[in-house]
C-alpha positions as CSV (number, residue, x, y, z in Angstrom):
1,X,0.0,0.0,0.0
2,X,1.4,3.5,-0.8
3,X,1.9,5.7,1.9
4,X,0.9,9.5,1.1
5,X,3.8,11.6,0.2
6,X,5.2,13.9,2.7
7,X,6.3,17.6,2.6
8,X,8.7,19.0,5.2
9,X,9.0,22.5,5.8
10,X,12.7,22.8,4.9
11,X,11.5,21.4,1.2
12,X,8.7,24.1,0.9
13,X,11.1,27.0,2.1
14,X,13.5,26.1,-1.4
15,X,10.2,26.1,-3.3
16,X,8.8,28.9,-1.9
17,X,12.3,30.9,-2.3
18,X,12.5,29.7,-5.7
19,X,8.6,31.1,-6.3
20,X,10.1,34.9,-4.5
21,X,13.4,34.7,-6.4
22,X,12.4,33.8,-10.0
23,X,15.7,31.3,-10.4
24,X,17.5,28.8,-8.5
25,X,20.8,30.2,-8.3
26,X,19.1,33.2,-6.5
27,X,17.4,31.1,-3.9
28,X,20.6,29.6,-3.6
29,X,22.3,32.6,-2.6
30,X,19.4,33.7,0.0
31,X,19.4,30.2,1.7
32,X,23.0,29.9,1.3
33,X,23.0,27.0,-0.6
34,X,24.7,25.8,-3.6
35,X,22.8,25.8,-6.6
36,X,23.1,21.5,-7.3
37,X,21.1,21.3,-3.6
38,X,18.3,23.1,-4.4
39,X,18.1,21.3,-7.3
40,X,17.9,18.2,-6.2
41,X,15.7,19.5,-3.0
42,X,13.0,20.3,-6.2
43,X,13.9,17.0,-7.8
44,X,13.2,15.2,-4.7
45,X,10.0,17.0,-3.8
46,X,8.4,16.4,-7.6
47,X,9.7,13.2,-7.1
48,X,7.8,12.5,-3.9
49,X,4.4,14.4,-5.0
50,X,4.5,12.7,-8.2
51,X,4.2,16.0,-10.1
52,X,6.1,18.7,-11.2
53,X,6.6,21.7,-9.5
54,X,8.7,23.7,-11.8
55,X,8.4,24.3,-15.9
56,X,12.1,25.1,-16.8
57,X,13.1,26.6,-20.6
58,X,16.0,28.7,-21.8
59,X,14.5,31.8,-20.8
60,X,12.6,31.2,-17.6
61,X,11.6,29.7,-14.9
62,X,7.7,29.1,-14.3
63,X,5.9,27.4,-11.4
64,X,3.4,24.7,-12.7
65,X,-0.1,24.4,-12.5
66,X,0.6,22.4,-8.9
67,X,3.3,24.4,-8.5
68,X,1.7,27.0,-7.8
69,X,-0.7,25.8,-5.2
70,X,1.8,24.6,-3.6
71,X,4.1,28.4,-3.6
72,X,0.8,29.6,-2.1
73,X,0.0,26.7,0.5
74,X,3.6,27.0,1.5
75,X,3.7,30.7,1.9
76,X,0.7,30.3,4.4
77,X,2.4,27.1,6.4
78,X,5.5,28.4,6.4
79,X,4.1,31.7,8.0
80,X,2.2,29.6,10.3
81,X,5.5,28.0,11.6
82,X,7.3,31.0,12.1
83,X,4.2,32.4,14.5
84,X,4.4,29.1,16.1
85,X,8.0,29.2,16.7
86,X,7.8,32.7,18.3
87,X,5.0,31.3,20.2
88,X,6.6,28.6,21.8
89,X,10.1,30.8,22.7
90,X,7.6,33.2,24.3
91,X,5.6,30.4,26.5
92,X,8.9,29.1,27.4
93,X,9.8,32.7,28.6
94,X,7.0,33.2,30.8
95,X,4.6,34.8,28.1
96,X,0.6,33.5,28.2
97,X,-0.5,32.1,24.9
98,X,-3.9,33.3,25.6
99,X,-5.2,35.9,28.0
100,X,-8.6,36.7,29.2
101,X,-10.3,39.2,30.3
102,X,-14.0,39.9,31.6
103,X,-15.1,43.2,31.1
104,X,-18.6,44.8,32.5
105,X,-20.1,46.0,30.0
106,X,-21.0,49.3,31.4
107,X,-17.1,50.3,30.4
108,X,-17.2,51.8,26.3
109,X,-15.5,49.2,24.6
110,X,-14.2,51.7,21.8
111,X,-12.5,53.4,25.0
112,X,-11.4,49.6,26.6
113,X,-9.8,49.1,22.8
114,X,-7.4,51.8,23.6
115,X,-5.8,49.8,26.8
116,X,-6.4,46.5,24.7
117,X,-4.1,47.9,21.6
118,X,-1.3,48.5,24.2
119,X,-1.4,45.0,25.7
120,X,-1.2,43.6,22.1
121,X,1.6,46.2,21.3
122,X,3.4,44.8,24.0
123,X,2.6,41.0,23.7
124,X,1.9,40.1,20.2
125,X,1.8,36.8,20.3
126,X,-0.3,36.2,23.5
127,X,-4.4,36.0,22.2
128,X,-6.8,37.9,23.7
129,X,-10.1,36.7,24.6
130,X,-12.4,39.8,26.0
131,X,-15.8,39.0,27.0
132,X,-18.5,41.3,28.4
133,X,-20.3,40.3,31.7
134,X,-22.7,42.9,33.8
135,X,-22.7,43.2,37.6
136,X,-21.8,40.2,39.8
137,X,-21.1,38.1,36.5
138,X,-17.9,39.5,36.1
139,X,-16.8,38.2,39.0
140,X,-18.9,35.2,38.6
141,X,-16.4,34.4,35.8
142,X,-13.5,35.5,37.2
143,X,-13.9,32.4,40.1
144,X,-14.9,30.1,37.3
145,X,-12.0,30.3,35.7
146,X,-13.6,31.8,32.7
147,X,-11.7,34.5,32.3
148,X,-7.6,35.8,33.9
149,X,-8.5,39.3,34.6
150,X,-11.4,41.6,35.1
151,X,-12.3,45.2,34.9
152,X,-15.6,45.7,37.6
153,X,-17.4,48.2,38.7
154,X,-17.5,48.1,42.6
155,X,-20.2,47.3,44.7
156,X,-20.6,43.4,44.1
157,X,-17.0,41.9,44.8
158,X,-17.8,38.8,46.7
159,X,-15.8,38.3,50.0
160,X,-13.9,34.7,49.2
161,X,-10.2,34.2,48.7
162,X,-8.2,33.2,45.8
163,X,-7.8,36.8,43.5
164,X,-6.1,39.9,44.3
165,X,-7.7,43.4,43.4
166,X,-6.4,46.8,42.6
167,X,-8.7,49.9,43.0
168,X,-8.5,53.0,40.3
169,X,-10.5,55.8,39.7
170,X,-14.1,55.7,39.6
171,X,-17.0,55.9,37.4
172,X,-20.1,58.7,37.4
173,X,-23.7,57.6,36.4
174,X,-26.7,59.7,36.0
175,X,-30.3,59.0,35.9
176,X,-31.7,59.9,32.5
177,X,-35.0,59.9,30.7
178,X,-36.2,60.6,27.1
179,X,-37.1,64.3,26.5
180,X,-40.9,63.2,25.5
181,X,-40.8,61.2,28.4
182,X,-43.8,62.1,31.3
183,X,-40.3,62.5,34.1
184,X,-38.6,65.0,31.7
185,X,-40.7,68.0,33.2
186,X,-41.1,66.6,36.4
187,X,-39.8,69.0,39.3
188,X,-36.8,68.1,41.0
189,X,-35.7,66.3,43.0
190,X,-37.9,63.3,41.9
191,X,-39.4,61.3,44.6
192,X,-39.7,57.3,44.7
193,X,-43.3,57.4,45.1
194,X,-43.7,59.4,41.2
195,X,-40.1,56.9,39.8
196,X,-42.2,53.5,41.2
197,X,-44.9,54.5,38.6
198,X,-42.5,54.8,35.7
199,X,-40.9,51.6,33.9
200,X,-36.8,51.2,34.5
201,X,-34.4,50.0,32.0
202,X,-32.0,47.4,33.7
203,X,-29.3,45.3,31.9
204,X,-29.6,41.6,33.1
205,X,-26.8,40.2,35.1
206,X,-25.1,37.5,33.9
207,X,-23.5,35.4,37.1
208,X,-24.5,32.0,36.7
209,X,-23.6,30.4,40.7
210,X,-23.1,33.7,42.4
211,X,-26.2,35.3,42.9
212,X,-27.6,38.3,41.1
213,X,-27.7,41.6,41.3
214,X,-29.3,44.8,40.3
215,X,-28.9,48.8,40.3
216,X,-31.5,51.6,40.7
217,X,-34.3,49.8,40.7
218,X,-37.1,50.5,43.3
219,X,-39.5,47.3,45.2
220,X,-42.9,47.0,42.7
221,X,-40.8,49.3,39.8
222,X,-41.6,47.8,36.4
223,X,-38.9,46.3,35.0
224,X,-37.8,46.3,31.2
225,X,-34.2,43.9,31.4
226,X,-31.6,44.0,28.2
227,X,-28.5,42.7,28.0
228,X,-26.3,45.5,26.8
229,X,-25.5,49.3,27.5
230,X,-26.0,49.5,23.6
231,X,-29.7,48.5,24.5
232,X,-30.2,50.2,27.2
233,X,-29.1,53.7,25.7
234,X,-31.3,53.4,23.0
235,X,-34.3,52.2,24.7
236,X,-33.6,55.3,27.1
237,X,-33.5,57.4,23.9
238,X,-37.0,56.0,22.2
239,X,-38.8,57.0,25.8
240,X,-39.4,53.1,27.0
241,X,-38.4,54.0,30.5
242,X,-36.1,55.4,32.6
243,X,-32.7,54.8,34.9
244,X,-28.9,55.5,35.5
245,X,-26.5,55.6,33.0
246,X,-22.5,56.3,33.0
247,X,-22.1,59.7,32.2
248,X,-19.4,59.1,29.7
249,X,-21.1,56.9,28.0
250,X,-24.3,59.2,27.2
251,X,-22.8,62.9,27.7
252,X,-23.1,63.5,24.1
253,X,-26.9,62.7,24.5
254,X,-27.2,65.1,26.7
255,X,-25.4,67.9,26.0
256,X,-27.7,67.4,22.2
257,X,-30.6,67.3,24.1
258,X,-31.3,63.8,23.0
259,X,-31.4,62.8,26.8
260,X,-32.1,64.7,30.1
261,X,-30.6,64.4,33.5
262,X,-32.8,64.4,36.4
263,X,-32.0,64.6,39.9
264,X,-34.3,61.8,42.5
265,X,-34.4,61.5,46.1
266,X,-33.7,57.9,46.1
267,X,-30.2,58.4,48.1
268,X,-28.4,55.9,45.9
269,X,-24.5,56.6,44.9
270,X,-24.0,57.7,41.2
271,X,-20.3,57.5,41.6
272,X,-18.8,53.8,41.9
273,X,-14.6,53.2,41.9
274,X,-13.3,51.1,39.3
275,X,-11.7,47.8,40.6
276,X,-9.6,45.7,38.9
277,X,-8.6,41.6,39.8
278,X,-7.1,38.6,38.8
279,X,-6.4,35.4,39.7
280,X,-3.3,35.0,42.8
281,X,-2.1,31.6,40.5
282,X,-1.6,33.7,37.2
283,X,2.0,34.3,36.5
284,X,1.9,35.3,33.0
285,X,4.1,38.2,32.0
286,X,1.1,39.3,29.6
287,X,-0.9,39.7,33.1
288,X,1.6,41.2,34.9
289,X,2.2,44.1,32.6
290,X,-1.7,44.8,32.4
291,X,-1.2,45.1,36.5
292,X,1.5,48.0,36.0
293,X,0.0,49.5,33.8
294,X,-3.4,49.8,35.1
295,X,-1.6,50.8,38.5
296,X,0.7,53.7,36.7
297,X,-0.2,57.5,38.3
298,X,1.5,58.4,35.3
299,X,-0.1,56.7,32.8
300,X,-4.1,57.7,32.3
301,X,-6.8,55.3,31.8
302,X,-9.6,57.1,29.2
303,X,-12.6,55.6,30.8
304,X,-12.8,56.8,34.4
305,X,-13.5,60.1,36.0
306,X,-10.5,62.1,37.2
């Protein structure tokens, strides 16, 4: 029984050269090899595949039909092994070949990209995996294992061991309603009495073992529950009900006039610190440098209040 053929990588990096150079005797002189050993590397390969690779005349050089397939499918695997090389050196080194990271989704991710870019910049072989999770589900998957290393919103941190935090900055919120809405003209401060009669936008949270949690939302309020900030802002915006918002996220709203702030007399906080955690067993370099860096006085984070 045959045995199907088999192409090393050293055999694909002479036909690939050969494919770049135009000629054997210059992919000779770039691998620095003499020009009877890349010949017979060819002859060997066509040999092997049963086909040839390589049309050869007086006046040039042309890859074949399955020549050319194979130029392009060894550009790509060749490529491949390089980023698998450097991968490998980096694990050995301490790097993480994957890091992840559990956002809540209150943060604007175009804002989060900006930290992201500069972890990627400095680890560019580590993946990143970011997910969103809202309320106590961020650190629902941070004890799961799910994810390395979480941005949070404070107020819901549950009190085990295992993960150490860092605390930066903080976050404003304000409690917005639709201009057409019945609260927009409402005299101020609102009470809870008039905001129990009026339906509140809430984003759902997604912890699956630790339980849930909820902001600004009053005993017998009705409730309408989305799953992101992105739904939540525009149901605020088409008058469906009413609740807190982070300011950064919706100050262009309201300085158009697209939103208004009210003041209530509900008492709750609008101003929450920003905390940051990870796992105590995570060692990865990747990780470490996102600790410095969120910790650095000198070095701003775009989405918190200063």
């Amino acid at each position: 029984m045959k045995s199907n053929p088999k192409i090393d990588l050293e055999s694909l990096r002479v036909v690939v050269t050969i494919g770049e150079q135009g000629s054997f005797s210059k992919a000779a002189q770039v691998l620095h090899r003499v020009p009877s050993t890349i010949s017979y590397t060819v002859s060997k390969l066509e040999e092997s595949l049963g086909a040839r690779i390589f049309e050869r005349d007086s006046r040039q050089l042309r890859l074949t039909t399955q020549g050319e397939a194979l130029f392009q499918r060894g550009q790509e695997l060749l490529r491949m092994a390089r980023e698998t090389e450097s991968v490998i050196a980096d694990l050995s080194n301490g790097w993480e070949a994957e890091l992840r990271i559990g956002v809540d989704d209150l943060f604007p991710a175009d804002q989060l990209m900006a930290l992201m870019r500069e972890l990627q910049a400095f680890s560019p072989n580590t993946r990143l995996r970011i997910c969103n999770e809202v309320l106590v589900g961020v650190w629902d998957a941070l004890l799961a294992d799910r994810v390395d290393f979480v941005i949070a919103i404070d107020g819901h941190m549950p009190q085990v061991g295992g993960f150490s935090t860092f605390t930066r900055g903080t976050v404003s919120f304000a409690f917005v309603v639709a201009p057409d809405h019945p609260l927009a003209v409402w005299s101020e401060p609102i009470p809870e009495d008039i905001l129990r009669r009026h339906r509140v936008i809430a984003m759902a949270d997604t912890a699956r073992e630790l339980p849930q949690s909820s902001i600004g939302i009053l005993p017998g309020q009705p409730v309408m529950t989305v799953s992101t900030l992105e739904m939540k802002i525009q149901a605020h915006l088409q008058g469906m009900g009413v609740g807190i918002l982070p300011r950064a996220s919706v100050q262009g709203y309201l300085d158009s006039g697209q939103l208004v702030e009210k003041q209530i007399e509900s008492g709750l906080n609008w101003t929450k610190s920003v905390v940051y955690a990870w796992k105590n067993k995570h060692k990865g370099k990747a990780l470490a440098w996102l600790k410095e860096r969120v910790a650095d006085p000198d070095r701003p984070l775009v989405w918190f209040d200063r």
